[in-house]
N, C-alpha and C positions, 0 to 999 in steps of 0.2 A: 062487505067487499063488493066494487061493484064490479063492473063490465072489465074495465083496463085493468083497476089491480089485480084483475084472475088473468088476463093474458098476460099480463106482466112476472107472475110467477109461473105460468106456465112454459113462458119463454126462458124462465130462469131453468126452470128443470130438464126442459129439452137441453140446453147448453150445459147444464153440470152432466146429463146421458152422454154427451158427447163430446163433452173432456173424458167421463168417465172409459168410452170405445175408443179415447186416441190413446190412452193409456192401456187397453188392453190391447193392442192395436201395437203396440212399441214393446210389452212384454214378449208378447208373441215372437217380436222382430227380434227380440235380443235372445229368444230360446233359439229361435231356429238358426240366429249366428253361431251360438255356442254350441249346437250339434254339428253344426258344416265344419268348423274349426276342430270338433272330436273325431271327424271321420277323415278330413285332410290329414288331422296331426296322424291318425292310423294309416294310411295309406302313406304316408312320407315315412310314416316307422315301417311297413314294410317292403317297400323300397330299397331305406338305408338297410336289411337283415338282408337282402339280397345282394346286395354292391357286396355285403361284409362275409357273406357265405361265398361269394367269387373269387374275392382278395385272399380267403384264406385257401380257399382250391386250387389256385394261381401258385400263394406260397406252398403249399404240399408238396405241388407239382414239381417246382424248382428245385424245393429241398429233396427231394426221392430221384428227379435227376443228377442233384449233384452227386448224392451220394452212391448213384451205379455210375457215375464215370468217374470217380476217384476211388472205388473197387476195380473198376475194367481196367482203366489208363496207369495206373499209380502202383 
């Protein structure tokens, strides 16, 4: 093997290194979307248990007043 055909593999190897880091490089990318997307979808789920713990205190509300003013008035 002389002079060129070792640079010529060595060049080959540095570009398979660095396919092989654009590929670790894109795992990484798609773990850390899949974590962002696990703590959004958590926080938009806690959220929604708050809207849904309001709406039901709301409705309590309404029904406990209906029913003292249809004992008081009625």
């Amino acid at each position: 093997m002389d002079k060129i055909e070792a640079g010529e593999v060595n060049m080959d190897t540095k570009a398979l290194d660095g396919r092989e880091a654009v590929v670790e490089m894109m795992r990484e990318a798609r773990v850390d979307a899949a974590e962002d997307r696990f703590f959004t979808n958590r926080a938009n789920m806690d959220m929604a248990d708050r809207v849904i713990s309001i709406v039901a205190l709301v409705f309590g509300a309404v029904c406990v007043c209906a029913l003292l003013a249809h004992v008081l008035f009625v």
